[in-house]
Residue, then its C-alpha position, 0 to 999 in steps of 0.5 A: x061405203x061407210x055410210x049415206x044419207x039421203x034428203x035426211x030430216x031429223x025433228x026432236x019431240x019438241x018440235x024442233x027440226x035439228x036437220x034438213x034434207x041432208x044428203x051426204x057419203x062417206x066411203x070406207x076409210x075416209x076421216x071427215x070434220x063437222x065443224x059449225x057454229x053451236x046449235x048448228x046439228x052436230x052432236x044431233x048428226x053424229x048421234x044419228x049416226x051411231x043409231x041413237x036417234x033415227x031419222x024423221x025423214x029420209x034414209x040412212x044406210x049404215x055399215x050396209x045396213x038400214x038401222x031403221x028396218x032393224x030390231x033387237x040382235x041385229x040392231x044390237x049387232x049394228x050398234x056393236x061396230x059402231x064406236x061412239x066418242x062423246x064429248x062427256x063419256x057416260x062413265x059411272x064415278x065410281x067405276x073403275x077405269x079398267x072395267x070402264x074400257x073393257x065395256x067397249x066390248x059388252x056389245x060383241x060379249x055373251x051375256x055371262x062374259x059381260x056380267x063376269x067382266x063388270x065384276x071382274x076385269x077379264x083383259x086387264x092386259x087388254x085395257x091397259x094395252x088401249x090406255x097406253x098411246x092415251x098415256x093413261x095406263x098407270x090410271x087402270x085401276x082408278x075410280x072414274x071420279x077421281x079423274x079430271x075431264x081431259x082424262x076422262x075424255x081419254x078413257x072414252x077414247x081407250x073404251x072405244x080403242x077397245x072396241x075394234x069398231x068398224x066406224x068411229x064417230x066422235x063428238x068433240x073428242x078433244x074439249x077438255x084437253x090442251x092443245x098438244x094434247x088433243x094434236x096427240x089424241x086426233x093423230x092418234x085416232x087418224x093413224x087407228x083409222x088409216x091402219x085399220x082401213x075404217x072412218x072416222x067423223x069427227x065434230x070439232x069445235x076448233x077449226x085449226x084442229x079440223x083442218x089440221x087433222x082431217x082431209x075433209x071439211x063438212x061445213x054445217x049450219x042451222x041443220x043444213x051443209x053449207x060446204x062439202x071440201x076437201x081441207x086445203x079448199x076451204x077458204x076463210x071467206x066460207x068459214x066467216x059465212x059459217x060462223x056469222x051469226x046475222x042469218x040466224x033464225x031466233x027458232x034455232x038460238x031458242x029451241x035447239x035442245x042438243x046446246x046452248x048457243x052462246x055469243x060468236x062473234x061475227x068473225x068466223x074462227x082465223x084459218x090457220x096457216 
């Protein structure tokens, strides 16, 4: 088992409930889509999951672990078979792309091989083996801001990639990339996550993307699971449920400090077929 949750709550410092009584499973090897209209508790959800909020309610059982019972090296240890992939990687402009991918593995480093390495690149043949499927290894050497944010979408994929994590989270991974690009880049992650026997959850804005790429259909909204389906289950009838906005309460569109909930319309994204 990848991960559980159980009647899982999650409540920001505001006071705003982003989750409610979540229950859900992923067994190891599974690649699953979070899709849902913004402000629905995504980005929330997966930042959860990668152990950078914890739980209000409920529990989470993580990689066999309960990441709330621990502290310090375990913790570290826990977050270091975690592979996150944000929508907007936190790369420092002026850092190198090399030494940002090999950052994927400060976590599993000694101290002095990590300080050694933000100095001077140890595995350059090792970044640039990640770079490659991206097709972004003549960038190795290239300061992070003088690249685009497709690309930089893509040096968060590598560091990742790098990693050799034992669970991939990725929040809208594909944004900022073309279209058959991000078909590249979510069949690249899915045949990572097929060979290496692990799971992948992946949030995704597109829904052709969700349904193309991964078997599994999380469908979330306002904090809560709306329908839990295999791919080829999903109709477009509970899609149009998902996205309509008549039901939204005006606390989720005003206090929802993950997102700006923009204008949807009332007709959910078209099934592709």
């Amino acid at each position: 088992m990848s991960l559980r949750l159980e009647g899982v709550g999650l409540t920001h410092a505001n006071g705003f409930q982003a989750l409610h009584d979540i229950d859900l499973s992923i067994t190891q090897g599974e690649r699953v889509a979070i899709i849902g209209p913004s402000g629905a508790g995504k980005t929330s959800l997966l930042r959860l999951l990668g152990t950078g909020l914890e739980a209000s309610a409920g529990q989470l059982q993580l990689l066999n672990g309960n990441p709330a019972v621990l502290r310090g090296r375990a913790l570290r240890r826990l977050r270091s078979r975690i592979g996150l992939i944000h929508q907007s990687p936190p790369l420092p402009p002026r850092q190198r792309v090399v030494t940002a991918v090999l950052a994927g593995r400060l976590g599993q480093w000694s101290l002095l091989r990590s300080l050694i390495s933000l100095c001077y690149p140890l595995d350059a043949a090792g970044a640039r083996a990640a770079l490659e499927p991206l097709d972004m290894q003549d960038k190795l050497f290239t300061r992070c801001d003088q690249l685009s944010g497709g690309q930089l979408q893509r040096v968060g994929i590598a560091r990742v990639l790098y990693q050799r994590a034992d669970l991939l989270l990725a929040d809208e991974p594909v944004s900022a990339m073309d279209p058959v690009l991000a078909d590249h880049t979510l069949n690249l992650l899915g045949k990572v996550a097929a060979e290496r026997g692990i799971s992948l959850v992946a949030s995704l804005h597109a829904v052709d993307l969700a349904l193309r790429h991964f078997p599994r259909i999380i469908g979330l909204r306002a904090g809560q699971v709306l329908f839990d389906l295999p791919a080829e289950r999903v109709t477009q009838a509970e899609l149009d449920q998902l996205y309509n906005n008549d039901s939204f309460s005006e606390s989720v569109m005003d206090a929802d400090p993950e997102s700006v909930l923009p204008t949807v319309s009332a007709k959910a994204p078209r099934r592709c077929t």
